[in-house]
C-alpha positions in Angstrom: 21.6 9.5 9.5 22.4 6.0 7.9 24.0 4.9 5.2 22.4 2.4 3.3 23.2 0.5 -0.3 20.9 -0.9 -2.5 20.8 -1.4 -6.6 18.2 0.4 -8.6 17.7 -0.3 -12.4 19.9 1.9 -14.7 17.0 3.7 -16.0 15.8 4.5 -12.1 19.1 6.0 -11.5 18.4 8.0 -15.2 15.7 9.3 -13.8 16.9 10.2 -10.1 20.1 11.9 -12.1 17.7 14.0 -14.1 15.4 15.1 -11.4 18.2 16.1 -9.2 20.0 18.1 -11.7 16.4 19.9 -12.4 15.6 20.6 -8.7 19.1 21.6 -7.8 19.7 19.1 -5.4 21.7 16.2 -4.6 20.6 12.7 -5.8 20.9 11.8 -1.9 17.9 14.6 -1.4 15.8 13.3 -4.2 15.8 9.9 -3.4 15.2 10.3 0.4 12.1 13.0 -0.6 11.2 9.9 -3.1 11.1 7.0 -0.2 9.4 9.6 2.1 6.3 10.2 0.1 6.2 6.5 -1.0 6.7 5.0 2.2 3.6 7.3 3.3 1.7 6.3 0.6 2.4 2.6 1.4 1.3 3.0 4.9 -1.8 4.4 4.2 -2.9 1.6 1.4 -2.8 -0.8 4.3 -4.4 0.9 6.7 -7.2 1.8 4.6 -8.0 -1.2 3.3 -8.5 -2.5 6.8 -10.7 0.7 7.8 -13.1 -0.4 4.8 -13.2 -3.8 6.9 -14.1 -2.1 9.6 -16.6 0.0 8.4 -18.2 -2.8 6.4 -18.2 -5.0 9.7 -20.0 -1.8 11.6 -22.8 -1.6 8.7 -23.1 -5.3 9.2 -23.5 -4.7 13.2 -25.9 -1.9 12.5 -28.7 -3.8 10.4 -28.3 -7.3 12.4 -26.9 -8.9 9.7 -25.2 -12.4 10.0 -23.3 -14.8 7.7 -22.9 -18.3 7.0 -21.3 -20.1 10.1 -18.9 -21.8 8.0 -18.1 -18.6 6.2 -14.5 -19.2 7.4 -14.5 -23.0 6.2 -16.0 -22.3 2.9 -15.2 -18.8 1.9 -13.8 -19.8 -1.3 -16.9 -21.9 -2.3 -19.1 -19.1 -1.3 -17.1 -16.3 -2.8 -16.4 -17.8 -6.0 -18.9 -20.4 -6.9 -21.4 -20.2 -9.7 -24.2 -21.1 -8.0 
């Protein structure tokens, strides 16, 4: 295991202090538990947004559909234009 130091907001440490002393445990124990779950939860917010793509991109393959050729030159003007 590694040792690592980093600063957290008084009111973080508050409520890491608290939920150790409810649970029992160590502040050590709750705060790796805490980077554990969010770290998954991170991880998964990236990957599905880019399995969205994909499956937007597959629909697109499915019905023949096509875009702009200069969607990459004028995406802004086409995505947010009041035309």
């Amino acid at each position: 295991m590694l040792k690592t130091y980093l600063y957290i907001p008084e009111e973080l440490d508050e409520k890491i202090s608290l939920t150790a002393k409810l649970q029992n445990r160590s502040k050590a124990e709750v705060i790796r538990q805490a980077l554990e779950k969010g770290i998954t939860v991170v991880t998964h917010q990236g990957a599905a947004s880019a399995q969205a793509l994909l499956k937007v991109a597959e629909i697109g393959k499915k019905h023949h559909l096509k875009g702009p050729k200069d969607g990459s030159e004028k995406m802004d003007e086409y995505l947010w234009s009041k035309d």
